[in-house]
C-alpha positions in Angstrom: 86.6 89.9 116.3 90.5 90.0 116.2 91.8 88.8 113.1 92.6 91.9 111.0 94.5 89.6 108.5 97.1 91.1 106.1 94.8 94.0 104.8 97.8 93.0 102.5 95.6 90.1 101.3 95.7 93.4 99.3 98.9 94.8 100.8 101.3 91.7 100.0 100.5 91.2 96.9 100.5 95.1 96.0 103.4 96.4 97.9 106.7 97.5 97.0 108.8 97.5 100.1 107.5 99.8 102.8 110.6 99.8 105.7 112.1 102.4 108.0 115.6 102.4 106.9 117.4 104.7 109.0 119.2 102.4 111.7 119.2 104.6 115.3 121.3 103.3 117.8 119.1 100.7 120.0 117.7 102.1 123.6 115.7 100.0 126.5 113.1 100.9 124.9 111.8 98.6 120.9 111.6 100.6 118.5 110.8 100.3 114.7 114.6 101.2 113.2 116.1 98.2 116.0 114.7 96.2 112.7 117.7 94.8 110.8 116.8 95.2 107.1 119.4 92.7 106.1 118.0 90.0 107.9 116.5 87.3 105.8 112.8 87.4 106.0 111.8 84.8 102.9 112.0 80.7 103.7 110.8 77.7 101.8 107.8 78.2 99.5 105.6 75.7 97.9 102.4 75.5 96.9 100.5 78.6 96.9 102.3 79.5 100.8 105.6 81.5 101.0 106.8 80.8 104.2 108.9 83.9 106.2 110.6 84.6 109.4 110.2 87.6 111.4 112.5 89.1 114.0 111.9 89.5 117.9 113.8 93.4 118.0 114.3 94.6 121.9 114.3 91.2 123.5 118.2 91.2 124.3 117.1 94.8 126.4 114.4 92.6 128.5 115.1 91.6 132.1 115.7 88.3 133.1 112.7 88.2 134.4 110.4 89.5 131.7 112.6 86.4 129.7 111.5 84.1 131.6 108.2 85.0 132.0 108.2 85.0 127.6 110.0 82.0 127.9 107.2 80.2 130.2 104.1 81.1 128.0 106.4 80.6 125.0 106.2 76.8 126.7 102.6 77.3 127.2 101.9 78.4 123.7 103.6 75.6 121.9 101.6 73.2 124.5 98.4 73.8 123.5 99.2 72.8 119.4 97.6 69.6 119.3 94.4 71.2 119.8 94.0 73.4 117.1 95.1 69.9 115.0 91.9 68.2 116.5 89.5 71.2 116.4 90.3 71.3 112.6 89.0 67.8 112.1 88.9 64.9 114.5 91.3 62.6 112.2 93.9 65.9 112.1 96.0 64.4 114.4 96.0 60.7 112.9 96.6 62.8 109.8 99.5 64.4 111.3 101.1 61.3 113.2 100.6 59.2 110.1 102.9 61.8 108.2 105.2 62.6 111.3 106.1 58.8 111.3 107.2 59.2 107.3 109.5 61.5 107.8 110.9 60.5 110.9 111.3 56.1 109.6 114.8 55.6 108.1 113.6 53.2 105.6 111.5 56.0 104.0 113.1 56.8 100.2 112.9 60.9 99.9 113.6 61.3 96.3 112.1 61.6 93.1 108.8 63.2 91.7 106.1 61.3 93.5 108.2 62.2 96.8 108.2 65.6 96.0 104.5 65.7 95.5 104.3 64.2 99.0 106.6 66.4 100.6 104.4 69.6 99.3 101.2 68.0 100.3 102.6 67.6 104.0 103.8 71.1 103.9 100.4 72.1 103.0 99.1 70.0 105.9 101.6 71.8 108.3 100.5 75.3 107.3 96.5 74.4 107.7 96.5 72.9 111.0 95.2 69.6 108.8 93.9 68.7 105.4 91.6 71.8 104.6 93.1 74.9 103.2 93.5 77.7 106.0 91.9 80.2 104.4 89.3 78.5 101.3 88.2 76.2 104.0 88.1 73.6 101.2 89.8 69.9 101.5 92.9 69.5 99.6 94.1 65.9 98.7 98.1 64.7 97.8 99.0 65.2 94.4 101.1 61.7 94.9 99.3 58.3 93.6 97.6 56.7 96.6 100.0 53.8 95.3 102.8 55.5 96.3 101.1 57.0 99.3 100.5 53.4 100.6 104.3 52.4 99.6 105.3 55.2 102.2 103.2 54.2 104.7 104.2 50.3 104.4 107.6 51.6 104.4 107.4 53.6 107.7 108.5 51.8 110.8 105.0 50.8 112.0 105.6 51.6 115.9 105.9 55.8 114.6 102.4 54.8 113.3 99.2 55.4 114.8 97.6 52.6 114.7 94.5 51.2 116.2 94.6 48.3 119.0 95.7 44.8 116.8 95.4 46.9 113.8 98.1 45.9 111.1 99.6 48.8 108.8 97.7 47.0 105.4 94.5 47.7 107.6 95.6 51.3 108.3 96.2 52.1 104.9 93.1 51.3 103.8 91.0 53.0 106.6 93.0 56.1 106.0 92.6 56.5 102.4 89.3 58.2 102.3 90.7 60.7 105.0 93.8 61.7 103.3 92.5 61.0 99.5 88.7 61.4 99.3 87.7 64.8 98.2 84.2 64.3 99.2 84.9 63.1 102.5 84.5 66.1 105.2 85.1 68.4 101.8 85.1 71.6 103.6 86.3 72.9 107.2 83.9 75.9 107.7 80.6 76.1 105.1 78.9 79.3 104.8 76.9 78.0 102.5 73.1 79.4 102.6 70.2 77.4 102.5 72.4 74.2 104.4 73.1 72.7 107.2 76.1 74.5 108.2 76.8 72.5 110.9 76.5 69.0 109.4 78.3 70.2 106.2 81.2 71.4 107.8 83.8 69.0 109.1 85.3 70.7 112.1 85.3 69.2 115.5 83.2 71.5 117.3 80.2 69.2 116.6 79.7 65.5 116.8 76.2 63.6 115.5 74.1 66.8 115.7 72.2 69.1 113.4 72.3 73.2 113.0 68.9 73.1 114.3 69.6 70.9 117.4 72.7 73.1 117.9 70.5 76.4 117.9 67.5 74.3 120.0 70.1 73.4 122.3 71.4 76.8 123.0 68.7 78.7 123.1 68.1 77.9 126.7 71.1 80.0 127.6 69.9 83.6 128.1 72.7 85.6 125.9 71.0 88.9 126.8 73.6 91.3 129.1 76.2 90.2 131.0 75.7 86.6 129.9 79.1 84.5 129.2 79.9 83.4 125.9 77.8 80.2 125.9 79.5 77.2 124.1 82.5 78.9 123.7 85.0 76.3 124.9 83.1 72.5 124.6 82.4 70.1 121.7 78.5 69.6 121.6 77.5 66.1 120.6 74.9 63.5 120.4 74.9 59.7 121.7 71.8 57.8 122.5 69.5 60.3 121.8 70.9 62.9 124.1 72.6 66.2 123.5 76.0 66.7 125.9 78.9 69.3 125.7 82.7 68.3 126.2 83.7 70.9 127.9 87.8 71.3 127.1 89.3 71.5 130.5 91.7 69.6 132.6 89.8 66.5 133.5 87.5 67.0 130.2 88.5 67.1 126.5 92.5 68.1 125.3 92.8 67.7 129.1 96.4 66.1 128.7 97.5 68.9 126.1 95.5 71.7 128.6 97.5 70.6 131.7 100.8 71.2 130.2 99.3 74.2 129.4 98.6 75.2 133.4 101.9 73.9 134.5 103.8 76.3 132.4 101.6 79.5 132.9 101.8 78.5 137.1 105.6 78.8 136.4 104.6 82.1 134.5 103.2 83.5 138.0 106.0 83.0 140.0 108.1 85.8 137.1 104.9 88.1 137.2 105.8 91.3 135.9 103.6 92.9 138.5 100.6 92.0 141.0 98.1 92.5 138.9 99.5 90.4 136.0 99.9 87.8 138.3 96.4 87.7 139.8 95.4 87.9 135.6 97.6 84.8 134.9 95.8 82.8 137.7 92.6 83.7 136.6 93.5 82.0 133.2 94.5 79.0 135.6 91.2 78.8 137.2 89.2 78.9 134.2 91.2 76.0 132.3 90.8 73.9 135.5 86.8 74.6 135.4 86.0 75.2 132.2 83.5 77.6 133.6 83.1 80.6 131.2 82.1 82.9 134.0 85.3 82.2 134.7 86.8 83.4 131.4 84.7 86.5 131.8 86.7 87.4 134.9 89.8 86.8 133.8 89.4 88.9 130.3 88.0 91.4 132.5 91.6 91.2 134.6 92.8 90.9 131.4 91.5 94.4 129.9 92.7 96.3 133.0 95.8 95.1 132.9 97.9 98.2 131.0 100.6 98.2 132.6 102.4 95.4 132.0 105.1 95.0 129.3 105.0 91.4 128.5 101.1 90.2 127.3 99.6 86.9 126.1 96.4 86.0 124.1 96.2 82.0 125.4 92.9 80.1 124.9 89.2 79.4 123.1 89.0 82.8 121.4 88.0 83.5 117.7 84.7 81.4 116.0 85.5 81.9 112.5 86.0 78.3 111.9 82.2 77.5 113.3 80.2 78.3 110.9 77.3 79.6 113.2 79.9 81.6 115.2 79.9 80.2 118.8 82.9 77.8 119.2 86.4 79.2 120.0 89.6 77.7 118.0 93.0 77.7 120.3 95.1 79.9 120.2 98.0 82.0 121.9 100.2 85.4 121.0 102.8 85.6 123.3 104.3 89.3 123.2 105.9 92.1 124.4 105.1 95.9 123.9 107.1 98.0 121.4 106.8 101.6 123.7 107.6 103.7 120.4 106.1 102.6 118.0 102.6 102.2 120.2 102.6 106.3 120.3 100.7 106.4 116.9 98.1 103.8 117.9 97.6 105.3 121.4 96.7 108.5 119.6 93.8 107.1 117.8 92.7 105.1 120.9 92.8 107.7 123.2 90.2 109.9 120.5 87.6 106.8 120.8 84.8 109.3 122.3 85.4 111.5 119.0 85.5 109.0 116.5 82.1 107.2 117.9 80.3 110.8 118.6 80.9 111.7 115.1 80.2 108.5 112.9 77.4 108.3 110.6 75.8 105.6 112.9 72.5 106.0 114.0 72.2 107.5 117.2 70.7 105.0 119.5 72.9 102.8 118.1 76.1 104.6 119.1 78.1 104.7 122.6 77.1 107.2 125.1 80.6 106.2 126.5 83.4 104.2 125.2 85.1 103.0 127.9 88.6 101.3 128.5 90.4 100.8 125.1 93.9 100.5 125.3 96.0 100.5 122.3 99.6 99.2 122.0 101.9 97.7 118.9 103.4 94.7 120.4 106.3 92.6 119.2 105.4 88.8 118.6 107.6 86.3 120.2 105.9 83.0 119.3 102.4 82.5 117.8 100.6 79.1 118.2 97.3 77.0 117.3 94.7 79.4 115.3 97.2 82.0 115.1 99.9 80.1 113.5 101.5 80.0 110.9 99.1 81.9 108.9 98.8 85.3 111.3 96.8 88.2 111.9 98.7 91.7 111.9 95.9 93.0 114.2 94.1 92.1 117.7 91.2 93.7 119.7 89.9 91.8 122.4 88.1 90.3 124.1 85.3 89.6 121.8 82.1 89.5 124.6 80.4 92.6 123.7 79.1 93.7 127.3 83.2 93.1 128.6 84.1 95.7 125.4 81.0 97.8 126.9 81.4 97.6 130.2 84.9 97.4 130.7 86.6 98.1 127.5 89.1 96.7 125.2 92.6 96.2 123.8 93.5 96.6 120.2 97.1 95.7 119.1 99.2 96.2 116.4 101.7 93.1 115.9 104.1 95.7 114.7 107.4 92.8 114.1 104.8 90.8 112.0 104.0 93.8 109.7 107.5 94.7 109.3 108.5 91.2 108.2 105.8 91.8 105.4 107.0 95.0 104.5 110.7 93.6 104.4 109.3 90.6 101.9 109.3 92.7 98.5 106.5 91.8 96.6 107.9 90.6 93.3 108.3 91.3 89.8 105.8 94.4 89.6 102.5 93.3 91.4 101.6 96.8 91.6 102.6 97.8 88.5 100.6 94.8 86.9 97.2 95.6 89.0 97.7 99.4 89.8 95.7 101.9 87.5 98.2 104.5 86.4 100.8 105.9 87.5 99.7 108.6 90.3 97.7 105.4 91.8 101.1 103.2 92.2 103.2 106.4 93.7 100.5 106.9 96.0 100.7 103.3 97.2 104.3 103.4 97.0 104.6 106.3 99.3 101.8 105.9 101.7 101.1 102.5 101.4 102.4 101.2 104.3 101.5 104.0 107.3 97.7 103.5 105.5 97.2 100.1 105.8 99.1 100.9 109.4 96.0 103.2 110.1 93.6 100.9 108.8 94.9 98.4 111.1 94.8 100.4 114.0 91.4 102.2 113.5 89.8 98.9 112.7 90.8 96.9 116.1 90.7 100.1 117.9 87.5 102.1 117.0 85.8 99.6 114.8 85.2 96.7 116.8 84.8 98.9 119.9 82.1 100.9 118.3 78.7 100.7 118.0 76.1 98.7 120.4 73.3 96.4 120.2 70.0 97.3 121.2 68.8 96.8 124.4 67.0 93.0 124.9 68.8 91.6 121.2 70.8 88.9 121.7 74.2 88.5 120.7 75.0 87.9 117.0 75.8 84.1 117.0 72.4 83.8 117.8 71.0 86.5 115.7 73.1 87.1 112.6 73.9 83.5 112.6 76.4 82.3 109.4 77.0 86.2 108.8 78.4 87.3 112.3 81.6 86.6 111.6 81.9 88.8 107.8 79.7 91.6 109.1 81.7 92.4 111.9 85.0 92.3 110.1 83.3 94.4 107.2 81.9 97.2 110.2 85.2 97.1 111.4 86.6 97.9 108.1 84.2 100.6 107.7 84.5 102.5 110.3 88.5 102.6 109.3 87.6 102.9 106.1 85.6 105.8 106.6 88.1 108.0 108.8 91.6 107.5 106.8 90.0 110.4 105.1 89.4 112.4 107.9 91.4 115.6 108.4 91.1 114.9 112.2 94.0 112.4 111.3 96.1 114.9 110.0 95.1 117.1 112.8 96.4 114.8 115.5 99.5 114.3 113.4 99.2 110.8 112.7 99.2 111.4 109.1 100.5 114.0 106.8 98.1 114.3 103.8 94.6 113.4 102.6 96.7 111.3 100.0 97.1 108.7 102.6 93.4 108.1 102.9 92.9 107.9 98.9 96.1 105.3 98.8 93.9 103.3 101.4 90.8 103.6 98.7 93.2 102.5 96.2 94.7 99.9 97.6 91.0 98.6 99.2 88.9 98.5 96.4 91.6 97.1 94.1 91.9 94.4 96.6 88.0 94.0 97.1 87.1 93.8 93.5 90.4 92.2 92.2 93.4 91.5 93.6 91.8 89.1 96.0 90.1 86.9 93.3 94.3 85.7 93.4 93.5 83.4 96.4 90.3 81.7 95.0 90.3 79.2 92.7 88.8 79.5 89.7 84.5 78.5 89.7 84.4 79.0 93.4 82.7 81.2 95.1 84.7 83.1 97.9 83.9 81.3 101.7 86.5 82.8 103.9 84.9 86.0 106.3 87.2 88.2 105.7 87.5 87.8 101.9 83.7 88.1 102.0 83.7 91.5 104.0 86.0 93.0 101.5 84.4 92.1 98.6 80.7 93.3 100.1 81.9 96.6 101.3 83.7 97.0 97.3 81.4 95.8 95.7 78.3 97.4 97.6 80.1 101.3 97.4 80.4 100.3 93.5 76.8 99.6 93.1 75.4 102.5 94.5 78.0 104.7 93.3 77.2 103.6 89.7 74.5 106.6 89.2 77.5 109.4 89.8 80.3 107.1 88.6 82.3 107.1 91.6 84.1 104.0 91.0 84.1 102.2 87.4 86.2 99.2 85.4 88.4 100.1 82.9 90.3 98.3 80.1 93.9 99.3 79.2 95.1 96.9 77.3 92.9 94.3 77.2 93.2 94.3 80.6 91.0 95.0 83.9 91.3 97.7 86.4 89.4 99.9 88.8 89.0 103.5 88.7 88.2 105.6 91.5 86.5 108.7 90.3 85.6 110.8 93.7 87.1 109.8 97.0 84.7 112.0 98.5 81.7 110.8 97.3 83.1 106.9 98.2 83.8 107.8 101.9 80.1 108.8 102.0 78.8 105.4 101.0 81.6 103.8 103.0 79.5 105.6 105.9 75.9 104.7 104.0 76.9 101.2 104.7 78.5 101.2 107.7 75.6 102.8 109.2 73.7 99.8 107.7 75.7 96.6 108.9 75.6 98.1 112.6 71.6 98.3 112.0 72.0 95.3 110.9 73.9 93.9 114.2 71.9 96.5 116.3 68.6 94.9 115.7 69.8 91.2 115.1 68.2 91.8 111.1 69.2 88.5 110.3 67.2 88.7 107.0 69.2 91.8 105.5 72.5 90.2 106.7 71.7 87.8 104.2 71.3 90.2 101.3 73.7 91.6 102.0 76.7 89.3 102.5 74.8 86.4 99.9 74.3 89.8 97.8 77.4 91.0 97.3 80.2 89.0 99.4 79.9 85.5 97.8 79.8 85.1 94.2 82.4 86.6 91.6 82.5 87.3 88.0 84.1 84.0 86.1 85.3 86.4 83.1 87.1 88.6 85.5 88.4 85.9 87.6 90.0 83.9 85.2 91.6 87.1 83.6 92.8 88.2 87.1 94.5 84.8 87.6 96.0 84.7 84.1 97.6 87.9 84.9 98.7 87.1 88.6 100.3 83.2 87.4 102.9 84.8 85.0 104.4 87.2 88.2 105.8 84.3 90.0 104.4 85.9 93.5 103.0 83.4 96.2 99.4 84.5 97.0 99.5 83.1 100.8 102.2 84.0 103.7 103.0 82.4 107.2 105.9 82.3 109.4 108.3 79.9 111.1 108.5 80.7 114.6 111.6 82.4 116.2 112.7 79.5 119.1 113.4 80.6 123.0 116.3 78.7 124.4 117.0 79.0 128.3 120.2 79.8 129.6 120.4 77.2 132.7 122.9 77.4 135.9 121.8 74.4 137.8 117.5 74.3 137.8 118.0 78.4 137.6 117.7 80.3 134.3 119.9 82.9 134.0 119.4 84.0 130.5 117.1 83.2 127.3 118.3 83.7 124.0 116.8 83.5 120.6 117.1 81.7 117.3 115.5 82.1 114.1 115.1 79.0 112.1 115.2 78.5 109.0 113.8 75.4 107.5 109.7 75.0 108.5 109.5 71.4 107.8 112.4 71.0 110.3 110.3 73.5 113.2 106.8 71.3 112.0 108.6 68.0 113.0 110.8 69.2 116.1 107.0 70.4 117.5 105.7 67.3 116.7 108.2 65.3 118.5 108.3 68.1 122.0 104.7 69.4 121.8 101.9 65.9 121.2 100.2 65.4 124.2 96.8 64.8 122.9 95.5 61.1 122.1 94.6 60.1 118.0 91.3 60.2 119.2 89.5 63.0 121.5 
């Protein structure tokens, strides 16, 4: 339910540079113009990844306290990486080891063409958290000869290596092969695919010897109705001897070595509580990594939630189930941040309206909120992102994602306002716009608004579209119910109900906007993205796997269907090339509601039938001709489609076992950070 990523999967490769330029004297409290524009946001690239950097404004004005308390769950962050390495794939951190070990032997040559292929392949590696791309969900093999590969290896001082018990490194080689070389072996992290076995054709680490319909048998005796924790949320389920156990992941149960680092550095987090209440929240966390008990994790997101007064915030643990393909399984993760007071004005407008926004949505009404309760709304600035969240990054969070907690006790949406201004500092390059935009009055629009609309889609998706809506009373939640689909169909509601107010005048009425032309640069941008620009990350023949690529192109595509009898949106050639038209923004924001009013029937009722018309409909497959033109025109810009970030590093300022001060540093090369984590942060065994 959090990850709003880049909307820029449009934005980024659309954009012109969106930045507040006017530099204002810094205060106490963050704001957007403490950004320095000169700063040097682009890295290494390689691949189809640019890699950036991103500032940490306002952290020189914390206390020493507030510091130390980053600096703690900085530590505790960084602790938990191993995890996200093992969830990917259960050889992810043999993988990893096995190319730690290269690059840290003396005796490994690192020159010449086959190196080089080697040295983008780990890179690769780095930025997916293991062997499958981080957002196709397909494998990806070295480009290198296995030859060479195996020269490397044999090369590498063999106590770096992971190696098994009386195993010799020409045995190692050869049982590795298929796991860094094979294709076909575990070929994709997450499949989607319908009419499978999701579970047994995808190669993540959430299951081990069982089937999709074991899985569902097996959880089905956990009642999901009402206040019921998040049931398989935090545990690997697998099979020996005939009989079906979880791993729970604890301390004292699975990733307990990398999980107990974690505790020791958020008890020291306690002891620099901002407040009380903060504190008691932090020790909640505590108690439910030393159980495992999700009830447990229901009361601490509850503490969580409430907490709105604190300055300094952190997402830590089993959170989003995008990577299980029937949605129940948290991947690891933590946001460690602090609130940027000025910049959260904007979003706290549209979050305290919530009551407004839900009354007067074209849901149906039993399916809407009598009351929405508790969402707070804040743009935070990032200080260190880890596991699921890094290095590929959401600009958006609303949380948490149990549905009777968002109910009952409400929510918090956030803006990851240093994140989106690194973006907007990262010029797109040579004329994307101007390649994919329309005409003229469509790239000024984008060029002018662009950046405060997708700033309003952001906020109005975590804000009022994932708190919206409810299910009806006795369906069960949608991992049981919508399956495969949950994941897309609550991104693509969430993008709706955005979608559908950017062109509200009740924007422009509570002055968070100036003009209608905001909302149509939103359209424009949206349904470019959803229908082209997007086909940019997808390789050519495939069909599009990734949830949030799948929401965007259902809620495009969909609008163009049933717009076609009054020609709201068409294709048009210019050219010899491609491009869409939109021919009434009015008539599109109705069919935006049409279909949002659908996918929370859809949700409401646990209609797991039409969830599959609708995503296998019009999320999955894409026009070849189109396609190949789109990437023809897209190779000849030189632009990278993918983005992530190196991570800014905490230092501590020691007198004696005191810190007195923490100060930060931005590095610059990510192979360097990838290999310096590897060496500080590998708790976890080869095997888990």
């Amino acid at each position: 339910m959090k990850k709003t990523l880049l909307q820029a999967s449009v934005l980024a490769l659309i954009s012109t540079t969106f930045i507040a330029c006017n530099n204002t004297k810094k205060t106490n409290e963050q704001t957007a113009s403490t950004i320095d524009t000169t700063f040097e946001v682009g890295a290494e690239q390689f691949a189809d990844l640019q890699l950036l950097r991103y500032q940490v404004p306002g952290f020189e004005q914390l206390s020493v306290q507030q510091k130390t308390l980053l600096y703690y769950l900085y530590e505790a962050a960084l602790s938990g990486r191993d995890i996200a390495y093992d969830q990917e794939g259960k050889y992810g951190i043999m993988m990893r080891k096995t190319i730690e070990a290269i690059y840290n032997s003396p005796n490994v040559k690192r020159e010449g063409e086959e190196w080089d292929k080697f040295h983008e392949y780990a890179g690769r590696f780095f930025f997916s958290n293991g062997n499958h791309h981080h957002y196709a969900s397909e494998k990806f093999v070295p480009s290198c000869t296995f030859e060479y590969f195996a020269s490397l290896v044999k090369s590498t001082d063999s106590k770096l290596l992971p190696l098994n018990a009386n195993e010799d490194v020409t045995a190692f080689v050869t049982r590795i092969k298929p796991t860094f070389f094979d294709a076909n072996f575990e070929p994709k992290i997450t499949n989607l695919d319908a009419g499978i076995d999701n579970v047994v054709a995808s190669s993540n680490h959430f299951y081990e010897n069982v089937t999709q319909k074991e899985v569902e048998q097996f959880y089905a005796g956990f009642d999901t109705k009402g206040n019921a924790p998040s049931w398989g949320l935090n545990s690997t389920l697998t099979k020996a001897e005939g009989k079906i156990t979880e791993r729970t992941w604890k301390v004292g149960g699975m990733y307990t070595k990398a999980i107990e680092k974690i505790v020791t550095w958020l008890k020291l987090a306690t002891t620099v509580a901002e407040n009380e209440h903060q504190k008691q929240t932090l020790e909640k966390l505590i108690k439910y990594y030393e159980t495992g008990d999700l009830k447990a994790w229901d009361e601490y997101n509850i503490a969580w939630v409430n907490d709105t007064v604190s300055s300094v915030d952190v997402v830590n643990g089993f959170i989003e189930v995008y990577a299980d393909a029937i949605g129940k399984k948290g991947s690891w993760e933590s946001c460690v941040s602090f609130k940027d007071i000025e910049a959260t004005k904007r979003i706290k407008a549209i979050a305290a309206q919530a009551q407004w926004f839900e009354d007067n949505s074209p849901l149906l009404p039993e399916h809407k909120k009598k009351k929405v309760k508790g969402i707070t709304a804040k743009v935070i600035t990032v200080v260190v992102e880890a596991g699921d969240a890094a290095p590929s990054t959401p600009i958006g969070i609303n949380l948490p994602n149990a549905e009777w907690i968002r109910k009952e006790h409400g929510s918090k949406s956030v803006s990851l306002g240093n994140i989106v201004s690194a973006y907007n500092l990262m010029t797109a390059k040579k004329g994307t716009l101007d390649e994919f935009g329309l005409n003229d009055e469509v790239k000024a629009r984008i060029k002018q608004y662009g950046a405060l609309s997708s700033d309003l889609h952001t906020d109005m998706h975590e804000c009022i579209g994932h708190a919206s809506g409810q299910i009806n009373p006795g369906i069960e939640t949608p991992d049981k119910t919508l399956k495969n689909y949950a994941s897309c169909l609550e991104e693509a509601r969430a993008d709706l109900v955005a979608l559908y107010y950017v062109l509200d005048q009740k924007l422009i009425d509570m002055k968070v906007m100036p003009s209608l032309e905001v909302g149509k640069a939103e359209y424009d941008s949206y349904i470019m993205g959803g229908l082209i620009t997007q086909l940019t990350r997808l390789e050519l023949g495939k069909n599009i796997e990734e949830a949030h690529m799948r929401n965007r192109q259902l809620n495009a595509k969909w609008v163009y269907e049933k717009g076609k009898k009054d020609n709201v949106i068409e294709f048009v050639k210019k050219d010899g090339k491609t491009f869409v038209q939109i021919n009434d923004y009015k008539k599109l924001r109705a069919l935006f509601g049409d279909l949002l009013r659908e996918i929370q029937r859809i949700k409401s009722e646990g209609d797991y039938k039409a969830a599959t018309a609708l995503v296998e409909g019009y999320g999955v497959k894409v026009d070849k001709t189109l396609h190949a033109e789109v990437l023809a025109r897209f190779s000849k810009l030189g632009v990278k489609p993918y983005r992530g970030f190196i991570q800014p590093k905490l230092i501590p300022i020691m007198e004696g076992n005191k810190i007195v001060d923490v100060k930060v540093e931005y590095p610059t090369s990510f192979y360097q950070q990838m290999l310096e984590y590897g060496a500080k942060y590998s708790f976890l065994p080869t095997v888990n």
